[in-house]
Each structure stands twice: as C-alpha cells, then as structure tokens.
C-alpha positions in Angstrom: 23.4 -7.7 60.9 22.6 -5.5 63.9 25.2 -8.0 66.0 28.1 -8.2 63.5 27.7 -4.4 63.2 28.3 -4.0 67.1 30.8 -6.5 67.1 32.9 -4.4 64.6 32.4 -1.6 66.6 33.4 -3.2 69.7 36.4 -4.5 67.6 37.2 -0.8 66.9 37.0 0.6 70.6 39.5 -2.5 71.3 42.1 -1.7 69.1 42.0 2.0 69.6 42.7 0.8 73.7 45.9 -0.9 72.2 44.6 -4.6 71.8 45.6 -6.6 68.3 44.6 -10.2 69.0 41.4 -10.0 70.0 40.0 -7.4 68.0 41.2 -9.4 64.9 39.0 -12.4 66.4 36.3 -10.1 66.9 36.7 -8.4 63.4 36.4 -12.1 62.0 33.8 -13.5 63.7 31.7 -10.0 62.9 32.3 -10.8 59.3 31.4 -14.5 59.6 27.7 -12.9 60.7 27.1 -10.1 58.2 28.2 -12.6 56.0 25.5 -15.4 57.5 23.2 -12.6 57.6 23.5 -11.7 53.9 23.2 -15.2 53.0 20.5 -15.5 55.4 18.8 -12.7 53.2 19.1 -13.4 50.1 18.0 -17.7 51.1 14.5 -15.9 52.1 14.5 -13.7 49.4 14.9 -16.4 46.9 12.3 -19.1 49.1 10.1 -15.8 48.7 10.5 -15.8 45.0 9.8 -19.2 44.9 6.9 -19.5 47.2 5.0 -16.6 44.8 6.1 -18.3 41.4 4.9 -21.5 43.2 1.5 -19.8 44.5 1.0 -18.4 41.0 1.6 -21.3 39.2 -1.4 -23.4 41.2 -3.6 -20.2 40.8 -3.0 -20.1 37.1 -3.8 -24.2 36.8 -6.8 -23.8 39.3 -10.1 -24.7 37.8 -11.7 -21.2 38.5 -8.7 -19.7 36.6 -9.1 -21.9 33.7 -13.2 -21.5 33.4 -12.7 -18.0 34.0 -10.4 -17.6 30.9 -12.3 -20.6 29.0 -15.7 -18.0 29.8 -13.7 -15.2 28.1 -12.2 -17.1 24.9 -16.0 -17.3 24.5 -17.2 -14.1 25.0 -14.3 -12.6 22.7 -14.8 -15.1 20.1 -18.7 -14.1 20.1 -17.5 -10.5 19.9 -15.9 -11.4 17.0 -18.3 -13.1 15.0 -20.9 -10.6 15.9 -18.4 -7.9 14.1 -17.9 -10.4 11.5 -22.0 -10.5 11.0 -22.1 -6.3 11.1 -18.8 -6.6 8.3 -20.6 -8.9 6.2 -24.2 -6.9 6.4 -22.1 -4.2 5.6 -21.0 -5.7 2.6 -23.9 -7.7 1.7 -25.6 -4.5 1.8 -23.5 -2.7 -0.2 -23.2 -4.9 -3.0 -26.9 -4.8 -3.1 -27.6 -1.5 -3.4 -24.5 -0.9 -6.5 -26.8 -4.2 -7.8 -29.7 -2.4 -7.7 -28.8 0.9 -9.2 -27.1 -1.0 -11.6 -30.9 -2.5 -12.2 -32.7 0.4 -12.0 -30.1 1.8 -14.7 -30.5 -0.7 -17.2 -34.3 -0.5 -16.6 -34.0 3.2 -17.4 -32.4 2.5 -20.3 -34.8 -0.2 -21.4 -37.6 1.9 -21.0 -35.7 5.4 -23.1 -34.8 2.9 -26.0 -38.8 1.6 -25.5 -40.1 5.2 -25.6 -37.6 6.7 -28.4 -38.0 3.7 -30.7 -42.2 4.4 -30.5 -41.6 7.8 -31.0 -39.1 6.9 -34.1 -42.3 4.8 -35.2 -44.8 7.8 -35.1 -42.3 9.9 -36.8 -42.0 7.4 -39.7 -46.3 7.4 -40.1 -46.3 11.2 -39.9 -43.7 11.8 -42.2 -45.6 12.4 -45.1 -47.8 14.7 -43.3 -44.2 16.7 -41.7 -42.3 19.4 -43.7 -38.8 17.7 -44.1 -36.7 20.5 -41.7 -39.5 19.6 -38.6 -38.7 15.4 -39.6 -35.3 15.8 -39.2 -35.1 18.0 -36.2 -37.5 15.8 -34.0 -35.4 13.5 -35.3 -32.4 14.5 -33.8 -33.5 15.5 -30.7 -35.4 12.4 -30.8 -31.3 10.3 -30.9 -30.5 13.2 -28.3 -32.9 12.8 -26.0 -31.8 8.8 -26.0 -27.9 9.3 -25.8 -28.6 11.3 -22.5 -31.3 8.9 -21.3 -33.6 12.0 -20.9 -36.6 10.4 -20.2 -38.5 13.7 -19.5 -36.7 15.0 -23.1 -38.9 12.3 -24.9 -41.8 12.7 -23.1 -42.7 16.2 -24.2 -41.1 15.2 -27.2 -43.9 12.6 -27.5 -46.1 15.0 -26.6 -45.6 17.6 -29.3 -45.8 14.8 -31.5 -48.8 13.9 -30.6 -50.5 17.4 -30.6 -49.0 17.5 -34.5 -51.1 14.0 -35.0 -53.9 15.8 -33.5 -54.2 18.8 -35.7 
C-alpha cells in the first residue's frame, strides 16, 4: 500500500512537470498494487477467519472439551433432581400435614359426638329427677356445644351434670 501510495504521488509531481505518458503508466501500475494489496488483505483476513473457525472447531471436538461439558450435563442434571427431591418434600410434606389436620379434625369430631352423646345419656337417667326448663336448656346447649365442636363447652357441661347427680 505504502508503495502504490508513493507511486501515485510520484505520478502527481510528474504530471505537474508537464509529463502525460509516463505518469499514466505510473498511475496504473500504482493502482495494480493497492489493488494487489487490498486483495492481499482481505486473502489473510479470510485464511485468518478460517484458521480460528478451523482451531475452534478441533477445540470444540477435543476430548477435554467434550468430558468437560459431559462433567457439566452431570452436575446440572444432579442439580436438577436434587431441586426435584426439595419440590417433592415440599409437597409430600404438605399434603401430609392438610392429611393430618384433616385427621386430627375428624378425631375432634369423633370424640365431641362421643362426649355429647354420653352427656345426652345422663340427661335421659336424670330426667326424672330435672325440673323440665333445666332438661331442656342442658339440652340445648348440650346440641350447641356439639355444632361448634366445643369440647371445653361439654366438658363443664358434664361437669355441672355431674355435680346435679351428686346432690
């Protein structure tokens, strides 16, 4: 480039001294070089290209590339059944514990029914001994006590029967 650069140059001092022939033979061969030298450089530009598509290529099929990419499949594929096993003790978990409230619920309810149907059992011996208003009202707050699953409700419900047994 540098030498078709000073040719033209030298092709310009010629013609401004008057000369036509040989500054046009100058001028031409000047352009034959920059044009060499931009084919020159774009030829290594492209065996450049090449060469580092080439060179990439082998390092991308080499056995240390493949293992190392094999060795990461594997680790991410063991990070993702480890978060599969944290997802699914999550859940497992979860459904266990609505299980067991729904359990423990039914239980409660097992045992109110248990407790209000005894109490419904001493209320029918006593009733001859009861003045009719105190029958109905433990009664009804017997039921009442059982439709809210108040367990403590018919307890001391219990309990007041059972101090009216007593005396």
């Amino acid at each position: 480039m540098s030498a078709a650069l000073a040719l033209l140059v030298s092709a310009d001092v010629l013609l401004s001294f008057g000369e036509t022939e040989l500054p046009e033979r100058i001028t031409l061969i000047a352009l034959a070089l920059l044009l060499g030298a931009f084919a020159l450089l774009l030829t290594t530009g492209t065996l450049a290209i090449a060469k580092k598509i080439v060179q990439t290529c082998f390092d991308f099929f080499s056995a240390q590339q493949r293992s190392a990419r094999r060795l990461l499949f594997i680790q991410n594929k063991e990070d993702q059944l480890k978060q599969l096993f944290l997802f699914k003790t999550v859940q497992i978990n979860f459904f266990n514990k609505i299980k067991r409230k729904r359990l423990l619920t039914a239980n409660n309810r097992k045992h109110i029914n248990s407790l209000s149907s005894t109490i419904a059992d001493e209320l029918k011996a006593m009733k001859p001994h009861l003045p009719k208003a105190d029958f109905a009202q433990f009664q009804q707050d017997n039921r009442y006590y059982r439709n809210q699953l108040d367990a403590e409700g018919l307890l001391k419900l219990q309990q007041k029967i059972a101090a009216l047994t007593k005396s």
